[in-house]
The first five atom37 places (N, CA, C, CB, O) and aatype in JSON, in Angstrom:
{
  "aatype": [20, 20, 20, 20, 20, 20, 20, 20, 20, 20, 20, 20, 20, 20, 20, 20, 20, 20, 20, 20, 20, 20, 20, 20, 20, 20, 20, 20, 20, 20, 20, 20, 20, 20, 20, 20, 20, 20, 20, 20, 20, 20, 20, 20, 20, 20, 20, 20, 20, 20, 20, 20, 20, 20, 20, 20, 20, 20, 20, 20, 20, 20, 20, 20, 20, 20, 20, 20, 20, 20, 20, 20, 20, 20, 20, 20, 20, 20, 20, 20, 20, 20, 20, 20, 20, 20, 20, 20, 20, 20, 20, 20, 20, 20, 20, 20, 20],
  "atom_mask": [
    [1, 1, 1, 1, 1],
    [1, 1, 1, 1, 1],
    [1, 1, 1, 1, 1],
    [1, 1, 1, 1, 1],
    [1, 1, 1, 1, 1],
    [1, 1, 1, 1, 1],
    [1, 1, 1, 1, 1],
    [1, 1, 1, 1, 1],
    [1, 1, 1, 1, 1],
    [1, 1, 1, 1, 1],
    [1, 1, 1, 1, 1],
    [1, 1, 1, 1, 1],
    [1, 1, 1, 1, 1],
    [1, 1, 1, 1, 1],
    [1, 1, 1, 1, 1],
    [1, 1, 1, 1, 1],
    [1, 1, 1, 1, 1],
    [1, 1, 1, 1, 1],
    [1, 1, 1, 1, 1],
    [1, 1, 1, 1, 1],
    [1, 1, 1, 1, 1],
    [1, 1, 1, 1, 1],
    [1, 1, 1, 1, 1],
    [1, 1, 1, 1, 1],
    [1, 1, 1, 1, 1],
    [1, 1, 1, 1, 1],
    [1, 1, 1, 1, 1],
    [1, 1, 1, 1, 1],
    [1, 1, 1, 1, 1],
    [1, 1, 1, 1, 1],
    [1, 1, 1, 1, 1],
    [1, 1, 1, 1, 1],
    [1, 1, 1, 1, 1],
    [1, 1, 1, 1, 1],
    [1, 1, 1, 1, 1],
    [1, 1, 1, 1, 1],
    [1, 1, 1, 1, 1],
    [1, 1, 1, 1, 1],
    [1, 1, 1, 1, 1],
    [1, 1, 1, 1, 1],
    [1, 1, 1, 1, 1],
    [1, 1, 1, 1, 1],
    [1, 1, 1, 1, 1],
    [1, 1, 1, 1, 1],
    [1, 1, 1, 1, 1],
    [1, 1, 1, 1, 1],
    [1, 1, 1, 1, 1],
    [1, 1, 1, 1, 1],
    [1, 1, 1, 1, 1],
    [1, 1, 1, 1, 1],
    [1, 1, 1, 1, 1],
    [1, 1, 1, 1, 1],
    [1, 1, 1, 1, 1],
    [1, 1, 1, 1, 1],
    [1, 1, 1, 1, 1],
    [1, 1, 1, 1, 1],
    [1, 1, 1, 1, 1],
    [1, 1, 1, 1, 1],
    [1, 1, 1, 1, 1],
    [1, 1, 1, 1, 1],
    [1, 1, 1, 1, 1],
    [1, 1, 1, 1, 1],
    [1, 1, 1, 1, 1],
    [1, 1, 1, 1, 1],
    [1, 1, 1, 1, 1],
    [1, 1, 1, 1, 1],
    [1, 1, 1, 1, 1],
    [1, 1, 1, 1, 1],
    [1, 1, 1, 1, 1],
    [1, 1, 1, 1, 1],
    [1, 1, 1, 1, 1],
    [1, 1, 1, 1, 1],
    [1, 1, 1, 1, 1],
    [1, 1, 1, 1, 1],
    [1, 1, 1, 1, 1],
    [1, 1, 1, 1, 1],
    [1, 1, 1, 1, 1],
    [1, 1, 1, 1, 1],
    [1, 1, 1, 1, 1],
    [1, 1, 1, 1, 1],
    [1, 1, 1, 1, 1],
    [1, 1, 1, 1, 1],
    [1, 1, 1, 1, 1],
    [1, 1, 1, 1, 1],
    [1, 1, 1, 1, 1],
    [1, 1, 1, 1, 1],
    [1, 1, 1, 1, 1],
    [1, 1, 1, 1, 1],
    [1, 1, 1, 1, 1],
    [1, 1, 1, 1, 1],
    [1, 1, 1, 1, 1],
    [1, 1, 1, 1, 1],
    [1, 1, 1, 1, 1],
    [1, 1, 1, 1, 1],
    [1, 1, 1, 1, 1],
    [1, 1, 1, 1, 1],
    [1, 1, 1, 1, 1]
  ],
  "atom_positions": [
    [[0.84, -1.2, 0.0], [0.0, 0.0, 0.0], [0.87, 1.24, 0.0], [-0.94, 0.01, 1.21], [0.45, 2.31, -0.45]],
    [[2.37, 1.06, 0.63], [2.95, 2.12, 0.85], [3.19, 2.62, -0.44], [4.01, 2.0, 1.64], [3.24, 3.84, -0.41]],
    [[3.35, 2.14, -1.58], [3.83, 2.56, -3.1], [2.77, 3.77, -3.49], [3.69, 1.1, -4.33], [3.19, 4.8, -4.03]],
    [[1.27, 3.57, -3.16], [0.56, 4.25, -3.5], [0.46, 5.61, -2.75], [-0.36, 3.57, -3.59], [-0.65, 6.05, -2.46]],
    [[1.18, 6.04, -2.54], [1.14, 7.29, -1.94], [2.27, 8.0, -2.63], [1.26, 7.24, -0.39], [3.49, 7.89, -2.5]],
    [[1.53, 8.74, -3.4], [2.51, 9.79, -4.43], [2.8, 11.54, -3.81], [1.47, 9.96, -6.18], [2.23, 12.23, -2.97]],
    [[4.15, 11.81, -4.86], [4.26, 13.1, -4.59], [3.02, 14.49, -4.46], [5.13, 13.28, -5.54], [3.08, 15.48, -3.73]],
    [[1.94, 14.11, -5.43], [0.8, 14.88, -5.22], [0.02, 14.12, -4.37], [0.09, 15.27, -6.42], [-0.52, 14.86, -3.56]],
    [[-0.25, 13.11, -4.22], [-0.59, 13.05, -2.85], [-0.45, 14.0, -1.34], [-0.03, 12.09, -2.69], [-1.22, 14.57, -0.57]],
    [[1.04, 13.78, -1.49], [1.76, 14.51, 0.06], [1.63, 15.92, -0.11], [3.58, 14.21, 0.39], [1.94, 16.73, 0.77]],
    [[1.18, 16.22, -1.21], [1.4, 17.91, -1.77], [-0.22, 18.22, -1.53], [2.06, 18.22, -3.84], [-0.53, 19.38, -1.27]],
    [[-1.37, 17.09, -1.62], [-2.56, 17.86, -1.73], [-2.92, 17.58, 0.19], [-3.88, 17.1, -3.19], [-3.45, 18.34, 1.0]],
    [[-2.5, 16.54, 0.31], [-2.98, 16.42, 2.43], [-1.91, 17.95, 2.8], [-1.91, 14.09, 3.79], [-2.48, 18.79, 3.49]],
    [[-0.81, 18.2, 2.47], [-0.29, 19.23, 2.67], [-0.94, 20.51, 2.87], [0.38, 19.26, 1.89], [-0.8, 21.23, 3.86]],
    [[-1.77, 20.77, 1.73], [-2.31, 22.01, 1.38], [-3.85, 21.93, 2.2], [-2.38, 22.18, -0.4], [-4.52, 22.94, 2.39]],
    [[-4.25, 20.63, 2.63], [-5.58, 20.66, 3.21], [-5.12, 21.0, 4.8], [-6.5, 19.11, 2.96], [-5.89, 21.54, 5.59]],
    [[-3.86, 20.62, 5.12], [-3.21, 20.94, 6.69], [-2.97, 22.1, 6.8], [-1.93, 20.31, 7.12], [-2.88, 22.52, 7.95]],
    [[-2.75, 23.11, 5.63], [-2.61, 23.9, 5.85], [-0.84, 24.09, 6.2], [-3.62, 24.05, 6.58], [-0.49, 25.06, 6.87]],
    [[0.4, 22.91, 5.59], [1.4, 23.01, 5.83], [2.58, 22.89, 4.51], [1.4, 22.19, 6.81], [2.35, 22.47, 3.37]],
    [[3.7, 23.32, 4.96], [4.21, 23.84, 4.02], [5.47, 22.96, 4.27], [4.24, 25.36, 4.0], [6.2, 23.23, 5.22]],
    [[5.73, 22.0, 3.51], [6.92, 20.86, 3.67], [7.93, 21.42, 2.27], [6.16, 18.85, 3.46], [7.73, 21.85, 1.14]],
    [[9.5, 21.02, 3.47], [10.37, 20.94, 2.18], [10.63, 19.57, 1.8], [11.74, 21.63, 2.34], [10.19, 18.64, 2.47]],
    [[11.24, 19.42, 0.88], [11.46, 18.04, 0.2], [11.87, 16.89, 1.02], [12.48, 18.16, -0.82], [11.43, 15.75, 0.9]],
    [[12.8, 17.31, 1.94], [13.06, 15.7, 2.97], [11.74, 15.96, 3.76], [14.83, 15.57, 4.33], [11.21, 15.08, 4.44]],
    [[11.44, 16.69, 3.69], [9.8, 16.41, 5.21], [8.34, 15.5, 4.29], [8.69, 18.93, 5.93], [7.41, 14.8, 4.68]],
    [[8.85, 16.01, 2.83], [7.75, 15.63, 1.82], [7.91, 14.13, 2.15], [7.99, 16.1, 0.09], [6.91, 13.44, 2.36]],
    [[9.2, 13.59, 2.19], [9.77, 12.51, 1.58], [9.41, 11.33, 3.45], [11.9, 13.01, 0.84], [9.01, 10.2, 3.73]],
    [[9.82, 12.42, 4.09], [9.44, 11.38, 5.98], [7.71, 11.48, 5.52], [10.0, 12.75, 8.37], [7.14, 10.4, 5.4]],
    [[7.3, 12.13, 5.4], [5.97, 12.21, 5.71], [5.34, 11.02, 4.59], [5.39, 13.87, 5.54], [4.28, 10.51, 4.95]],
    [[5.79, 10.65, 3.56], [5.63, 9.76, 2.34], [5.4, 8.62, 3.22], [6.93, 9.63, 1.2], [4.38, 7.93, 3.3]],
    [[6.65, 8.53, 3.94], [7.51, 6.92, 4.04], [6.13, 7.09, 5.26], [9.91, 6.61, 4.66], [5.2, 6.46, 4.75]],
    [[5.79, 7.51, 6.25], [5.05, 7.65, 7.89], [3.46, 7.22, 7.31], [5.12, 9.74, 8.83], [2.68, 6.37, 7.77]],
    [[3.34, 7.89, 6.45], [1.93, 7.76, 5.79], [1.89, 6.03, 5.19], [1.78, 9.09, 4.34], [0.95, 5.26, 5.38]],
    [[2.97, 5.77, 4.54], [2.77, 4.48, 3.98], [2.72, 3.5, 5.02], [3.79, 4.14, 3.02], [1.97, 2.53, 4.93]],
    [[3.59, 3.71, 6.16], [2.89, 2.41, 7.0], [2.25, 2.93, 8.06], [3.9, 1.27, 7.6], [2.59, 2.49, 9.15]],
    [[1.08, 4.08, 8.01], [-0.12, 4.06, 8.66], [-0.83, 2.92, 7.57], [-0.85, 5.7, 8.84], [-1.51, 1.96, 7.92]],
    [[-0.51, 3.28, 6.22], [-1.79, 2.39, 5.42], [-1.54, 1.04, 5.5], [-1.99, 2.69, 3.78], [-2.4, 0.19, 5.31]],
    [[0.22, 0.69, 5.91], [0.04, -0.9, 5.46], [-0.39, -0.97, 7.45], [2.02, -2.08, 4.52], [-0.62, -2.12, 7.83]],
    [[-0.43, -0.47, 7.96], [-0.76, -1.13, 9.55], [-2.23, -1.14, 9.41], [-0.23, -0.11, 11.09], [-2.88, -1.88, 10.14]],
    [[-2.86, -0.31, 8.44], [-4.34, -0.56, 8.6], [-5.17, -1.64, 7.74], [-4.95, 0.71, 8.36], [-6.31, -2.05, 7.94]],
    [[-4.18, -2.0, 6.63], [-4.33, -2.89, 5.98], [-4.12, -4.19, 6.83], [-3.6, -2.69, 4.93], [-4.69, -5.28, 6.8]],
    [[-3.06, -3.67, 7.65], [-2.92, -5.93, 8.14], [-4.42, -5.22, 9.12], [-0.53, -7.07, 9.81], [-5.41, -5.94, 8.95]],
    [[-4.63, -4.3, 9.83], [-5.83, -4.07, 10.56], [-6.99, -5.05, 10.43], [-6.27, -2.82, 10.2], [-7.58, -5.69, 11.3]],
    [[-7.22, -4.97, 8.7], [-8.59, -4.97, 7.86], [-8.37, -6.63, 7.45], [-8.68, -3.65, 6.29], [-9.29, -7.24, 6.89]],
    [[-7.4, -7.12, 7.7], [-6.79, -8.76, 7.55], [-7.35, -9.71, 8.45], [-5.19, -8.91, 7.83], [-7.64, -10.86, 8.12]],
    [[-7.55, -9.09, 9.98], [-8.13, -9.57, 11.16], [-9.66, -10.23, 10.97], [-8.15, -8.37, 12.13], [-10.53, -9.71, 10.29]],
    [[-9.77, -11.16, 11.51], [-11.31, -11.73, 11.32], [-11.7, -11.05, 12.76], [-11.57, -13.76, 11.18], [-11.12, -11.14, 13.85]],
    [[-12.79, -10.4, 12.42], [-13.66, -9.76, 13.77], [-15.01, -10.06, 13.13], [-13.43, -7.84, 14.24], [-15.73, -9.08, 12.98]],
    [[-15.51, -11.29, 12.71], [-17.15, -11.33, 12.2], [-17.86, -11.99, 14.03], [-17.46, -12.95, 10.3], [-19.01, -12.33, 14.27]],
    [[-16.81, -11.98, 14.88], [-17.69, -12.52, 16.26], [-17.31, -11.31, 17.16], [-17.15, -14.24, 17.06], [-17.95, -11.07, 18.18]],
    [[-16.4, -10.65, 16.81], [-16.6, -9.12, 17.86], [-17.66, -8.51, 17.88], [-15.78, -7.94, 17.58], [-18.22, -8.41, 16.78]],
    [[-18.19, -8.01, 18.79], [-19.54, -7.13, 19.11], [-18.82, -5.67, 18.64], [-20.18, -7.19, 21.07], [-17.59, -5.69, 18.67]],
    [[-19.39, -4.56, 18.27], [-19.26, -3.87, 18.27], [-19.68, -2.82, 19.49], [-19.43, -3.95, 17.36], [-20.73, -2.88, 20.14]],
    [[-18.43, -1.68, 19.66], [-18.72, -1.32, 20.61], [-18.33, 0.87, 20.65], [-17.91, -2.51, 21.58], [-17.52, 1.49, 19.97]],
    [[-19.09, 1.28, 21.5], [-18.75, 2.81, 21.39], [-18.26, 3.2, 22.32], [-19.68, 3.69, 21.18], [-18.68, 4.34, 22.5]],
    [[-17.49, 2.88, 23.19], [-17.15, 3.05, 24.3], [-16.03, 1.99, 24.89], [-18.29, 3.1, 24.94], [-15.98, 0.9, 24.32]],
    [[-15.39, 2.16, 25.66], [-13.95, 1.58, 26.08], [-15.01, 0.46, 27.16], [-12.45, 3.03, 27.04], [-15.29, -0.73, 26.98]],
    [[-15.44, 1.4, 28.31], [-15.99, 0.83, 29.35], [-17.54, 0.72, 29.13], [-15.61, 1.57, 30.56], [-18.16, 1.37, 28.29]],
    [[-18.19, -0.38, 30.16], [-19.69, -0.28, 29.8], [-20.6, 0.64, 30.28], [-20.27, -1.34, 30.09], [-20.69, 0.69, 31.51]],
    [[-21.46, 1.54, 29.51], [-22.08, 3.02, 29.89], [-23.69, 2.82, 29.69], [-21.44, 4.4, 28.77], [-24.23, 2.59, 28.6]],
    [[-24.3, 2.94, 30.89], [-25.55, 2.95, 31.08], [-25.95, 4.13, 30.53], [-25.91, 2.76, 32.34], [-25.12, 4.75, 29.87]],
    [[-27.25, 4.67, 30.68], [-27.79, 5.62, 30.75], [-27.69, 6.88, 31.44], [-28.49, 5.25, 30.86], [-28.77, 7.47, 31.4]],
    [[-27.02, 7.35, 31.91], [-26.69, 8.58, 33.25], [-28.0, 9.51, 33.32], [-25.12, 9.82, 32.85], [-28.41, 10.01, 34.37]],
    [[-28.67, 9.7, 31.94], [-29.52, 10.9, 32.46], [-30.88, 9.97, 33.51], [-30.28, 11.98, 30.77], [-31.39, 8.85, 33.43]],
    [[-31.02, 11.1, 34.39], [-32.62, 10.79, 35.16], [-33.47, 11.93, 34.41], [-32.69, 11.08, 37.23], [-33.17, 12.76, 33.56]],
    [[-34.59, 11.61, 35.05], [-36.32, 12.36, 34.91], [-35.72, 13.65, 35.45], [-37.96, 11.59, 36.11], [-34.86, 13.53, 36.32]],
    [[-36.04, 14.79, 35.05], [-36.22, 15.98, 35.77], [-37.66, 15.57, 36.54], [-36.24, 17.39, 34.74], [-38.66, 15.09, 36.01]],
    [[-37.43, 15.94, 37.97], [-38.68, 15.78, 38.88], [-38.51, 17.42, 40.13], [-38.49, 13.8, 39.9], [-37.99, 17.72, 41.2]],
    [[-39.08, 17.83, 39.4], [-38.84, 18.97, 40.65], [-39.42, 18.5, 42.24], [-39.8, 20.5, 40.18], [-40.48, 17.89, 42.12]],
    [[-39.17, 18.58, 43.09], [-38.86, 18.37, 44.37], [-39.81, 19.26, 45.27], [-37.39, 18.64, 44.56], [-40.91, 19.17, 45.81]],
    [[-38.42, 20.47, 45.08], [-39.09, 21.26, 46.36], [-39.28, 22.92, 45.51], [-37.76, 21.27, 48.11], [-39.33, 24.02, 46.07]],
    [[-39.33, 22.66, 44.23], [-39.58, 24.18, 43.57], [-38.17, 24.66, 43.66], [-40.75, 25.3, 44.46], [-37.19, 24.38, 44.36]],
    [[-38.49, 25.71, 42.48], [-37.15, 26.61, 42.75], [-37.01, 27.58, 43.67], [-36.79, 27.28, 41.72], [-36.44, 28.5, 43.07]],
    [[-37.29, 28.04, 45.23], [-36.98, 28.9, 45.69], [-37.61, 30.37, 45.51], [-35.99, 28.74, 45.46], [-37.43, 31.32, 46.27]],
    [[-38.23, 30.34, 44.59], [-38.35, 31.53, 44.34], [-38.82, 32.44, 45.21], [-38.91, 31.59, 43.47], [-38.19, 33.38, 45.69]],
    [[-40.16, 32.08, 45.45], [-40.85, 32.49, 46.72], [-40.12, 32.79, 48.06], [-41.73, 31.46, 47.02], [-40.19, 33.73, 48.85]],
    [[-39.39, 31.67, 48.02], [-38.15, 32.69, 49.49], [-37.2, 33.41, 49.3], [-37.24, 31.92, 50.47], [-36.5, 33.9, 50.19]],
    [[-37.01, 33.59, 47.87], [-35.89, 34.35, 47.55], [-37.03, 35.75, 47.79], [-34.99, 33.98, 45.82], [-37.17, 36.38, 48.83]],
    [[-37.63, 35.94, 46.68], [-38.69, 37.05, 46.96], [-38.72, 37.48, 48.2], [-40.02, 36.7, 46.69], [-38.23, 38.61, 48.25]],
    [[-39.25, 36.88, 49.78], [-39.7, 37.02, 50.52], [-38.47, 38.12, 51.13], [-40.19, 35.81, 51.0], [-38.69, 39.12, 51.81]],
    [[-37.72, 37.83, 50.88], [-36.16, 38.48, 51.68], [-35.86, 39.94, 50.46], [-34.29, 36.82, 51.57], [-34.88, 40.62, 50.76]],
    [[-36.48, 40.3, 49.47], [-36.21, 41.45, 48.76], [-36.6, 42.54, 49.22], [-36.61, 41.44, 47.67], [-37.12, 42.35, 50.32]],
    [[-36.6, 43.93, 48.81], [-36.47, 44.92, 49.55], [-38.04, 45.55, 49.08], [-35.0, 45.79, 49.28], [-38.91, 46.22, 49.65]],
    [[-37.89, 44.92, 47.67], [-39.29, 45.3, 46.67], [-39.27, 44.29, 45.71], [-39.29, 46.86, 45.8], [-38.3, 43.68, 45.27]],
    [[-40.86, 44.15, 45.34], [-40.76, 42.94, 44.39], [-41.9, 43.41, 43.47], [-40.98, 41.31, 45.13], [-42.44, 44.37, 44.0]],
    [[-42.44, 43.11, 42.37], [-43.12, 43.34, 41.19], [-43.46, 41.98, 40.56], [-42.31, 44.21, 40.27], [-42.59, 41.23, 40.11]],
    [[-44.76, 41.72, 40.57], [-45.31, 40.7, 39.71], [-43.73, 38.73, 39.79], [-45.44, 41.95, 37.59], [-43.27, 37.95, 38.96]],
    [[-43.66, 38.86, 40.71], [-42.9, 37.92, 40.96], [-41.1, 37.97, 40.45], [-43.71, 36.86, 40.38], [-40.45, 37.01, 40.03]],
    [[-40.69, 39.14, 40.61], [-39.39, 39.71, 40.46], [-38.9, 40.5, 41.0], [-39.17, 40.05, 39.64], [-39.75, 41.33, 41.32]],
    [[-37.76, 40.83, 41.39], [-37.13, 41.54, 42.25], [-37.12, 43.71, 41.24], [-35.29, 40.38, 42.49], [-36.52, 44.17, 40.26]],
    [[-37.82, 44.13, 41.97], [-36.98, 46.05, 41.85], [-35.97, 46.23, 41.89], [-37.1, 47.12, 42.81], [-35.38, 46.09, 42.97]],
    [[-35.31, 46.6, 40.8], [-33.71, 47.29, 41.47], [-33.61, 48.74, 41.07], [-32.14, 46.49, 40.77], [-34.4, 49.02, 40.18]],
    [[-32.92, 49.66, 41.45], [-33.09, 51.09, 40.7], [-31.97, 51.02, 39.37], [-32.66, 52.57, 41.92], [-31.11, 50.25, 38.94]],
    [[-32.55, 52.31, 39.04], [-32.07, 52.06, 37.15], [-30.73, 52.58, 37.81], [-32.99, 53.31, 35.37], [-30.43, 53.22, 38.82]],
    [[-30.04, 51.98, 36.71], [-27.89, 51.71, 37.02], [-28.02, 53.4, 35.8], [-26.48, 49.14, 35.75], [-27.53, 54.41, 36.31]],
    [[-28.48, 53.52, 34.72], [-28.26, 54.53, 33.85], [-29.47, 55.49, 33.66], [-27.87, 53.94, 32.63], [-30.46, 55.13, 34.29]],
    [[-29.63, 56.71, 32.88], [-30.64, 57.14, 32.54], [-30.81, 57.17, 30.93], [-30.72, 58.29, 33.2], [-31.85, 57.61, 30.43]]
  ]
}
């Protein structure tokens, strides 16, 4: 697989990285790229038709619960302790004119 990775190759992943290689970096980056592909190739060699597939390392339940409100939000005692209140909100005086 490593053969197939050409000079415009390394020149167009280059330009999508947004990087600017001189000729020996063209040339490491050639050789690095070719055996990502042959390691993914022996990868794709592996019989996994009895592996489960999986999304996650560890096993992950569900985490979310029900929103169940309880005891309310407070509001009412927050209110109760204000200095002035309006239609269920606190007065404050204007900061500007």
């Amino acid at each position: 697989m490593a053969d197939k990775i050409t000079d415009e190759t390394i020149e167009y992943v280059g330009i999508l990285a947004k990087l600017e290689l001189a000729g020996e970096e063209k040339e490491q980056a050639k050789k690095e790229m070719g055996r990502m592909l042959d390691y993914i190739d022996q990868l794709n060699r592996l019989d996994t038709s009895g592996v489960e597939p999986m999304s996650h390392v560890f096993p992950v339940q569900n985490v979310f619960r029900e929103d169940v409100v309880t005891n309310g939000d407070g509001s009412d005692a927050a209110l109760a302790n204000a200095p002035e209140e309006k239609n269920g909100m606190f007065v404050v005086p204007k900061t500007f004119a």
